[in-house]
N, C-alpha and C positions, 0 to 999 in steps of 0.2 A: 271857457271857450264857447259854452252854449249861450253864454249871456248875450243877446241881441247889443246891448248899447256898447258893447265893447267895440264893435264893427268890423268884427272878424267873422266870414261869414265863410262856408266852402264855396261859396257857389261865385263870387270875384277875388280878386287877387288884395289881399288885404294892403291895408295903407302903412307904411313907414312908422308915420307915427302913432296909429293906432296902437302897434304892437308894440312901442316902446313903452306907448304910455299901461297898455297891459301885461307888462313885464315890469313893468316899476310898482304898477299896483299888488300884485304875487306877490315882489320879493320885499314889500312891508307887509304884507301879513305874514311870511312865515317866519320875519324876524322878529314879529311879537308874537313869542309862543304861548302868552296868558290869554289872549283874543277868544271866549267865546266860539267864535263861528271855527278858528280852526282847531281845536280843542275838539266841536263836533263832528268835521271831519276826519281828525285822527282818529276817531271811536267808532265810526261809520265803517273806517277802512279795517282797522282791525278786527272787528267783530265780520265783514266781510270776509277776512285772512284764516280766523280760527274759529268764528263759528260756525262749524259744518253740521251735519246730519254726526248721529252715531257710529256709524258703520264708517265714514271716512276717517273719524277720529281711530278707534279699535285697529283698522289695515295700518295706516299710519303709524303707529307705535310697534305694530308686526312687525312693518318690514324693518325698522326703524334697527327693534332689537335681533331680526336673522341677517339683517346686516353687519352687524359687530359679531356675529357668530359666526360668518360666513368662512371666517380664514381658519377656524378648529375644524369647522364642517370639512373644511377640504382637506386638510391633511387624516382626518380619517378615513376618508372615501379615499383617496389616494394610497392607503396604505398597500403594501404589495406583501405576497404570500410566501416570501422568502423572508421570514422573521424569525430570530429566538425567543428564547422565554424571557428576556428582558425585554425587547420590545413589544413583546405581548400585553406587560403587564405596564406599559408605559399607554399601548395602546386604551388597555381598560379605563386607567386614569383619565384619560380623555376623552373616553365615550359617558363617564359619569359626570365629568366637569362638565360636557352639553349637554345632559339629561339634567342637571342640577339647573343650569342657569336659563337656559331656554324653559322650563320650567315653573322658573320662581319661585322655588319651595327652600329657598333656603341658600347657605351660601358656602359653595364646595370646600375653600379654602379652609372653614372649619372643620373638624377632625370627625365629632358626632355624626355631621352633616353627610360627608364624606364615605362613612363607615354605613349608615343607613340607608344611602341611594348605593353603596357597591353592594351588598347585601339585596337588596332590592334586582338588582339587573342581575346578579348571579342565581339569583332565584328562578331569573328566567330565561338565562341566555348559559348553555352548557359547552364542555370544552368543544364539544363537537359542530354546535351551535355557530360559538366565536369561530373555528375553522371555518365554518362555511361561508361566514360573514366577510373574511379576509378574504377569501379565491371569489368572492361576488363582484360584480362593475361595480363602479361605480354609482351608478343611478340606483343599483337594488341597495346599497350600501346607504344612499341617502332614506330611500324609501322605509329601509327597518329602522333607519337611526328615529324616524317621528313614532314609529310602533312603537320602539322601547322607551322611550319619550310617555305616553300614553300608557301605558303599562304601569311605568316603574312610578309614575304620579298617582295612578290609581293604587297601585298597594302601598303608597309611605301615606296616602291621605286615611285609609283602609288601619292602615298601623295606629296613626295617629286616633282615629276612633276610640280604636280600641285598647288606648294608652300604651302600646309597646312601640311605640317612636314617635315621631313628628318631629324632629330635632331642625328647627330653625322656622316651621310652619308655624304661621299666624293665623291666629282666628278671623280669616277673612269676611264672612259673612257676618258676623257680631262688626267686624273696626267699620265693613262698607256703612251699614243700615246706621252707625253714630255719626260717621262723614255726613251721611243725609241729613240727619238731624240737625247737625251742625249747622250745614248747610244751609238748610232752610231757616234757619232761625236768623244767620247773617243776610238772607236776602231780606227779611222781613223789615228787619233794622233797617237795611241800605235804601229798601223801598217805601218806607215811614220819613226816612230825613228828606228823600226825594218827591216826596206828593206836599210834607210841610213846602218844599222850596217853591213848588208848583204852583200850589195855593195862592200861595204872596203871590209870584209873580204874575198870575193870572189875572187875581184880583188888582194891582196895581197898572197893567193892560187894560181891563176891562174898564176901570173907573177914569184913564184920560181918554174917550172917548164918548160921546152922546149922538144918539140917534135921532133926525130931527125929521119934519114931513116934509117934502119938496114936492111940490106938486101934484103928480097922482105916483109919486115914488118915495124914495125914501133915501137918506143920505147919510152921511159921518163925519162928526165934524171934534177937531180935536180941544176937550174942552179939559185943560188940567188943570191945577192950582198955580198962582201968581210965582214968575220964577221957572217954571218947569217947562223946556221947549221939547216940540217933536225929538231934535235932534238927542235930548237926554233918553226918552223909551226905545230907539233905535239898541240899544245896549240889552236893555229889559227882553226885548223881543227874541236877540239873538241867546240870553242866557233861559228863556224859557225853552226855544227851541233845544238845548244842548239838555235840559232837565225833561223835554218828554223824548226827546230820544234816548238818555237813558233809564227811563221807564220802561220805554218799549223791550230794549235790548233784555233789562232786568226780570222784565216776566214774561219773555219768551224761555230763558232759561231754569226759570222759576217752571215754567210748563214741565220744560227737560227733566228738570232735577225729579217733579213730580210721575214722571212717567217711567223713571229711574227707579224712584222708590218699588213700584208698583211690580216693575219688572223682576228687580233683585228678591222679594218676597217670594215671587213665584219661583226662578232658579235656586233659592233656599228649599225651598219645601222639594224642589226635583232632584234638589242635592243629599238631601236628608230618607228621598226614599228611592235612590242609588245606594246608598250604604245601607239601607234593610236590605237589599235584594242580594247584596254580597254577603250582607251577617244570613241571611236565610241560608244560599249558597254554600258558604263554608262549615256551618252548623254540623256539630256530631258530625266530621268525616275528617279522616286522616290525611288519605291522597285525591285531588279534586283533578278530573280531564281538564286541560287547557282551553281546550275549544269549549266551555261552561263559563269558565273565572273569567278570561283574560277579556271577552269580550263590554262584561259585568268593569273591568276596572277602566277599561279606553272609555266608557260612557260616564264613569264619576270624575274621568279626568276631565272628558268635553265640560262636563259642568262647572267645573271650579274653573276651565278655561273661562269661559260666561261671565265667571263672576270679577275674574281680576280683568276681563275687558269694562266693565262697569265702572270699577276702581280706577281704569284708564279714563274713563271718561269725565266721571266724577271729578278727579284730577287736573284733567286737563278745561272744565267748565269754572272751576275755583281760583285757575293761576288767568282764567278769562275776567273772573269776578276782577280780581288782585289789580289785573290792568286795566280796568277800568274806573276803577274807586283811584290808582294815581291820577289818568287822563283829568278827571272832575278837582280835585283836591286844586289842582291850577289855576281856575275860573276864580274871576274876581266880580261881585257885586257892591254896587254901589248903594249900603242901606239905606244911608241918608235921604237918595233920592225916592228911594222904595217909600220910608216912613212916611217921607213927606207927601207923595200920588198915596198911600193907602189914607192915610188918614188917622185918627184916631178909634175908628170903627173895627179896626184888624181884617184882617183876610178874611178871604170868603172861601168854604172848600166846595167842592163840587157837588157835594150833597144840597149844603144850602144853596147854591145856583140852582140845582130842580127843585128845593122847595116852592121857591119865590116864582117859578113861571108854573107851579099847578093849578092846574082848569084850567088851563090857558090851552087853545086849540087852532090848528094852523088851516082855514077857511081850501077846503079843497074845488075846482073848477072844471072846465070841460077841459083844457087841456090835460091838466094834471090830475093825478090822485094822493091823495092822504090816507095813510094807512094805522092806525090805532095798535101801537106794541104789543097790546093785550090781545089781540084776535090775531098774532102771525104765528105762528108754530113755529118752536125753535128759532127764537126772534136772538139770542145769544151767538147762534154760529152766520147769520144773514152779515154779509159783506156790506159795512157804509165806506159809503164815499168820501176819502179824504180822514180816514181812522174815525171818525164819526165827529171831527172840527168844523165849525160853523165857514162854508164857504163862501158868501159873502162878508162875514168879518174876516176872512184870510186874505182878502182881496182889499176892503177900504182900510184895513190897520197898513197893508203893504209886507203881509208875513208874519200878522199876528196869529197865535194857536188860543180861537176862544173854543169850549169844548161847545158840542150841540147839544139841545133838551130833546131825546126820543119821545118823553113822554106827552109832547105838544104834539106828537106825529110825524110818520118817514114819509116823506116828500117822494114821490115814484116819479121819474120822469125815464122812460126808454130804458127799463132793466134797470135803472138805476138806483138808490136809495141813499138820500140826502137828510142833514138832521142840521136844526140850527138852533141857537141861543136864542131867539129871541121871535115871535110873531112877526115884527118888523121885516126883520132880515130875512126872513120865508117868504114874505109877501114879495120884496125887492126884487126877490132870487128870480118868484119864477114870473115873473114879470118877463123878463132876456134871458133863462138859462142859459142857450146856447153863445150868447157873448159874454156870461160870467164865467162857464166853462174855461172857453180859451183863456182869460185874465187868469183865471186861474193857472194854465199851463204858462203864461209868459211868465209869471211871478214866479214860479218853479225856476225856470231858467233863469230871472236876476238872481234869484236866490237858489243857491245850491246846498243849503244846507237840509231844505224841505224837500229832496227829491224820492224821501222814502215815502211823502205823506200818504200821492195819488195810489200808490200800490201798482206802479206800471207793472202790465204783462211781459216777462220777458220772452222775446218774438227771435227765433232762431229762422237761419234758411233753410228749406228742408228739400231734396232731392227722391224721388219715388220713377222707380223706372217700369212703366205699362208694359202687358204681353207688345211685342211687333207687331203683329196682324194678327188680332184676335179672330178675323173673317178672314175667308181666302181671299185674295183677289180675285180678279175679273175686270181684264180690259179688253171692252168690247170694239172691233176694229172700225164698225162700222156707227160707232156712236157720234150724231153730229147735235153741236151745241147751237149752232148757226143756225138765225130762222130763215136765212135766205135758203141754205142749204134745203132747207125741210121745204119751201115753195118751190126748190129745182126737179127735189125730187117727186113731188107731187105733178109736176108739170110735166116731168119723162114719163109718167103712170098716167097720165092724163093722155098723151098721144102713142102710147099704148095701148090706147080702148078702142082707137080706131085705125089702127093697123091691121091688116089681113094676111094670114101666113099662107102657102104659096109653096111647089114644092116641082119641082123635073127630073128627067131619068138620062141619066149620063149613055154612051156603048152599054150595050151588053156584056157583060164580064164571065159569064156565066163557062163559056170554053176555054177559057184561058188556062193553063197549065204549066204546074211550075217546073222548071228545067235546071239540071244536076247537072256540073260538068267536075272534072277531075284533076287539078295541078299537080306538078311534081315537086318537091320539095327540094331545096340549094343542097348539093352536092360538096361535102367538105372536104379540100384541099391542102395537100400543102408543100411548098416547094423551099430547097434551100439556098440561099440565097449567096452564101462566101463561108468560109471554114477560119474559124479563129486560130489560129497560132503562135508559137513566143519563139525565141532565140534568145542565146549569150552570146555574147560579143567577147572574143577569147581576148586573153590579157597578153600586150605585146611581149616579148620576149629575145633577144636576140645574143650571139656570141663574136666577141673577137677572138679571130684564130689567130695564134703569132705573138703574142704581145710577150713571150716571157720562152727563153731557151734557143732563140733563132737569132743568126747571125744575119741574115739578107732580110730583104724588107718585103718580103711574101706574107705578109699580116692582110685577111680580108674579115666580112662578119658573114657568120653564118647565120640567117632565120630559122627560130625556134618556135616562131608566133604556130600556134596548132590553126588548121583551115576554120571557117564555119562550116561547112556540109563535109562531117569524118567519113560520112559514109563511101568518099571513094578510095581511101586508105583501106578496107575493109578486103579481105579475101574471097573472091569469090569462089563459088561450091562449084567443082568437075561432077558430081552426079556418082561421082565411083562412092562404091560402100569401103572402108577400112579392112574389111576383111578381104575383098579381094584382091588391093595394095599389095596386102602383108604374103597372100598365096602367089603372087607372083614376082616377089622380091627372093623369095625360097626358092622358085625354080629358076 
């Protein structure tokens, strides 16, 4: 997509058939899966996929394996405190089966295995212990499970010392340090077959082209043997590029593996005096405090933890190796055409290419400087540009990888440091750097398979948030930006200077005296205005008289309906007392 001549660009809306025709071109390279160019993209992307740092690998396989442990982890932490002595001892089973496998010491379902981590954790977890372990949450339940974990590793390794177990432990630190060996001995091989490939191809690069004078420059012109066109080295180019990228890859790991070694030497020797300090510890004594041993056994487990992450790594750099030796096995060379560009003369290796340019010294000027290997200090770890490939031949081959001679001189332009093949190409370079630069970036983008050459910086967006107001404010109300304002105010202060202030005496005030009078305050009132009240409305009622035992027809109705106001049915009081009623009915 980066490639300019495709004409897909972000910045217009691309053309129809541009994109047909770069979607026709895609889907014949990756249906020729022997292709060179995409052979070194598959190797780019994987080695992007899996080759991490150390410490990504080692998390990665952590979580990889308390993943597969996670569903025993739970049902022990879930256990609940309402249990009998069978699932006690069901329970035990299961807290060794995760101390064994989380672990790595061996493999529970064996019986040895089995019998030497329960002995182990019974050592150190008592009935009263396990009670407590069961009535604890969850979370404390997790917490002790990595304690006895640590513990019960440190005394089977402690055992195995001292020959009274280790049943299924391997001599880990002896198999790591032969893995290394191994190791290194199959890179050496892989990176011998890959420098002969190099050679040839280099040399066969190198000799269809000649360097000729052009005027006050210098130019590149393709000069091969009768038979042999551009369009044949087009193949050459892309199968050298796929042979220094797996160079690259090869001894960067070859770094790893060596820094590997270095490391597991030392967690050996700290593994070896963790187990003095526990044989001192336990030495002539019967009963040892816990709070002495057990801390002594969680620090020999941390280490042998150390060592089978190494092993991880180890492992997981080898099955990196494995896939990369298939990726290459695919690539096709055409010897024929090799034999016939090299010649009868054979390859040339890169040693002899700096033979044949020694005394040879790259004329330094006022712009630039030339700097002499032998006078830089630490001239091995100094960053060249472009892995130290001749950037004007990666530009006039159109992606060729010729290596540079340092020993002609690093070329300094702006922090920079450049090496090239040949006096020529030094002179050309810095004739234009700054428009061999960019050729060199366009060439990148037609070609995608050199995008590791330049060593792009990888440029992140980054976010940083300042104090608010490190000062206080202060806005001043009277502040004018305006120079008009500043000539008004100058001009009000100007007829100011000749103002005169001026002053009169109003009445006399001096007898006037202030007068007090006294209101009354609103009188509160209050009158009533009507009286609320209800009634019932009595329920009609009435009787016919006659209807039933009478011979003549005197039937009328008699009203039953009771008044609204009873009170004139009511008796009125004469005033007399009962008692004097009664005294005068007797006489």
């Amino acid at each position: 997509m980066l490639n300019p001549l495709w004409g897909i660009t972000s910045g217009r809306l691309p053309n129809r058939n541009d994109v047909q025709h770069f979607v026709k071109c895609c889907v014949e390279k990756l249906e020729n899966v022997k292709n060179p160019s995409m052979i070194t993209l598959k190797m780019q992307l994987h080695c992007k996929e899996n080759f991490t740092n150390a410490p990504s690998m080692i998390q990665k396989n952590r979580l990889n394996l308390k993943t597969r442990l996670e569903p025993l982890e739970k049902e022990i932490s879930e256990v609940s405190s309402d249990k009998n002595v069978t699932d006690i001892n069901t329970l035990v089973k299961k807290i060794v089966f995760f101390i064994t496998l989380s672990s790595g010491l061996g493999n529970p379902v064996i019986e040895h295995v089995y019998k030497e981590a329960e002995a182990a954790l019974k050592s150190i977890l008592s009935d009263e212990d396990l009670t407590d372990f069961v009535t604890s949450s969850s979370v404390n339940k997790q917490a002790q499970l990595v304690e006895f974990t640590d513990f019960v590793t440190g005394i089977r390794l402690f055992n195995r010392d001292c020959e009274k177990g280790g049943a299924g432990i391997e001599d880990l630190p002896k198999i790591l340090i032969q893995a290394i060996e191994v190791t290194k001995i199959d890179m050496e091989k892989t990176l011998t077959v890959i420098m002969d490939n190099v050679y040839v191809l280099t040399t066969a690069l190198d000799r269809c082209y000649q360097i000729e004078m052009c005027e006050e420059s210098y130019t590149l012109t393709f000069n091969a043997s009768i038979g042999i066109e551009e369009a044949n080295v087009e193949p050459i180019k892309d199968v050298l590029i796929l042979y220094r990228q797996y160079e690259v890859f090869i001894r960067k790991i070859t770094e790893e593996v060596q820094k590997m070694e270095l490391y597991a030497k030392h967690i050996y020797e700290q593994f070896r005096e963790a187990l003095l300090n526990v044989h001192k510890s336990v030495q002539f004594r019967i009963a040892i405090p816990t709070c002495i041993v057990l801390p002594l056994f969680s620090a020999l487990a941390t280490i042998w933890r150390e060592l089978q992450n190494q092993t991880i790594v180890l492992s997981q750099l080898n099955q990196l190796l494995s896939n990369l030796e298939l990726l290459v096995k695919d690539v096709n060379i055409d010897n024929d055409t090799l034999k016939e560009v090299i010649g009868p003369e054979g390859p040339t290796t890169d040693a002899e290419r700096l033979g044949k340019t020694t005394g040879l010294v790259i004329p330094s000027n006022t712009s630039i400087s030339v700097l002499n290997p032998c006078e830089i200090k630490n001239f091995g770890e100094l960053a060249l540009e472009y892995m130290g490939f001749c950037a004007w031949m990666f530009i006039q081959t159109n992606g060729g990888l010729i290596p540079g001679n340092p020993n002609m001189g690093v070329v300094t332009i702006g922090n920079r440091y450049y090496v090239f093949s040949s006096v020529e190409a030094a002179n050309a370079f810095i004739l234009q750097p700054e428009r061999y630069c960019k050729s060199v970036l366009i060439r990148i983008l037609i070609t995608p398979l050199v995008t590791e050459v330049p060593k792009v910086t990888l440029m992140l967006n980054n976010e940083a948030q300042t104090e608010l107001h490190p000062e206080p404010t202060n806005i001043d109300p009277k502040y004018m930006w305006n120079i008009w304002d500043w000539k008004r105010q100058a001009l009000l202060y100007a007829n100011l200077t000749r103002c005169v202030t001026t002053s009169s005496q109003t009445i006399k005030s001096r007898a006037f005296e202030a007068s007090v009078t006294q209101t009354y305050d609103m009188k509160s009132t209050e009158q009533q205005t009507k009286k609320d009240n209800y009634t019932n409305v009595p329920k009609l009622s009435n009787h016919i008289y006659g209807l039933r035992g009478r011979t003549d027809d005197n039937q009328h109705v008699i009203v039953l309906t009771r008044p609204v106001d009873e009170s004139s049915l009511r008796p009125k009081c004469t005033g007399k007392k009962l008692g004097d009623v009664l005294k005068k009915k007797k006489a």
